[in-house]
C-alpha positions, 0 to 999 in steps of 0.5 A: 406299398402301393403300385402305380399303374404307369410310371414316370419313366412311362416312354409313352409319356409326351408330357410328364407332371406329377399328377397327370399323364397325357398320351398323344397330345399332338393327335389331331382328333376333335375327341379327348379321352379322360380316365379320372380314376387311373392309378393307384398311386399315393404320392410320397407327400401323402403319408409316406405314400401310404394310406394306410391300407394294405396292398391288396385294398389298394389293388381294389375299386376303392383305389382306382378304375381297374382296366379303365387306363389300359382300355383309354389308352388303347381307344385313343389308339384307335380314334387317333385322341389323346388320352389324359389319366391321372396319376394319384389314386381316388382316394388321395382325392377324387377327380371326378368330384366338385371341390366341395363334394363332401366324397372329395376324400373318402374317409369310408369305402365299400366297407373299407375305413381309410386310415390315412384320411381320417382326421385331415387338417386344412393343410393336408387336403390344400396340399392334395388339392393344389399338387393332384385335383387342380393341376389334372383339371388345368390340364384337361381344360387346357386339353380340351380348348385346343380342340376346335368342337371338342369330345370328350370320352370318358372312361371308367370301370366298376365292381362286379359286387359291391360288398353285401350287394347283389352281383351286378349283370351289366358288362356295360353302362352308359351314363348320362344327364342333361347332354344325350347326343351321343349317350342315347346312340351309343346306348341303341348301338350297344344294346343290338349287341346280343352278347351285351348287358347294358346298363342306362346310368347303371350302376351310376345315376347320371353325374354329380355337380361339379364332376368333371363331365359337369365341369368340362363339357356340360358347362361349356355344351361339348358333346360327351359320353361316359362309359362305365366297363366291369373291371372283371372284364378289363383285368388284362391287357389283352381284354382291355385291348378287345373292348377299345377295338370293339367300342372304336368303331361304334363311337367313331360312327356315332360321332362322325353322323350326329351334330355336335352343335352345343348344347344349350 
């Protein structure tokens, strides 16, 4: 039995939808921040709400972005923006992936084999694309165009050691590709840190065709940035709050001093 990182009954909720959570949609920020990756959730429809791993697999990377919803939720405190999370696991399908990447639904994960995506008829993945994948981007879109000069901030976490592979040393990466206008500050701004490990697309390269950053404000020229956090670093609640009060003020200074004219 999975867990799901915030329930429906969530009393944050300003608009309830099986596949999404949207925190503060009446905030009148410019700034839009998204967790792709916020829940471990794998709805009834999907194989009775298991893909057949065990509860310890789901509380893993391979599942969601541990910490990453705690820490979106206390940034768009602090920056006044709404936060957007889904509310399915990745590996029921991943958002942050084109609809014909063929990672869409992992079959095989940091070593892990996923039972329940093995051998999917047509159906199946239509039925997670229609209820999960598209109704998060519906919302994000719509998220987005009702900010007049849209930002959008997204945030992830990775593992400190995938398995078999070296310990990874960053605290933090920043990940970036055609757009670099808030990316290559926020990078000097971090790395004055002296207590900080950053990575430059670390441990990521840039973003993947028809990923949401690639989908949602590269196509269109909306200033973004994505931030990638080591989970074990976010694990709790008071960690998760102590990198949204340090990251808010570095990004809103960035933000309030660069140009956000579009991006060619």
């Amino acid at each position: 039995m999975t867990t799901t990182i915030y329930s429906a009954t969530d009393a944050t909720n300003d608009l309830k939808d099986k596949a999404v959570q949207i925190i503060g949609h009446n905030r009148d920020s410019e700034i839009v921040i998204t967790c792709d990756h916020a829940s471990n959730h794998v709805p009834p429809e999907v194989g009775n709400g298991s893909l057949g791993l065990s509860a310890a697999d789901m509380d893993r990377h391979i599942a969601y972005d541990v910490g990453a919803a705690g820490v979106s939720r206390y940034l768009g405190g602090a920056m006044n923006a709404p936060v957007i999370l889904s509310r399915f696991s990745r590996l029921v399908i991943d958002p942050n992936r084109g609809e014909n990447d063929p990672t869409l639904i992992m079959q095989l994960y940091d070593g892990t084999i996923i039972p329940g995506n093995r051998g999917l008829s047509d159906q199946n993945v239509a039925w997670r694309l229609e209820n999960c994948y598209r109704p998060y981007h519906t919302a994000l879109a719509g998220l987005l165009a009702s900010r007049n000069q849209p930002v959008l901030i997204a945030i992830h976490s990775f593992t400190a050691q995938l398995a078999g592979r070296p310990k990874r040393p960053w605290h933090i990466g920043v990940l970036h590709e055609r757009d670099q206008r808030l990316a290559i500050p926020t990078l000097a701004r971090l790395r004055a840190e002296p207590d900080l490990c950053v990575g430059e697309n670390e441990p990521y390269g840039g973003h993947l065709d028809g990923d949401s950053i690639d989908r949602h404000a590269l196509a269109a020229g909306h200033a973004n940035i994505l931030i990638e956090l080591r989970n074990d670093l976010i694990r709790s609640e008071a960690q998760q709050r102590n990198w949204a009060e340090r990251l808010a003020p570095i990004l809103t200074g960035i933000i309030t001093t660069t140009p956000l004219r579009k991006s060619a």
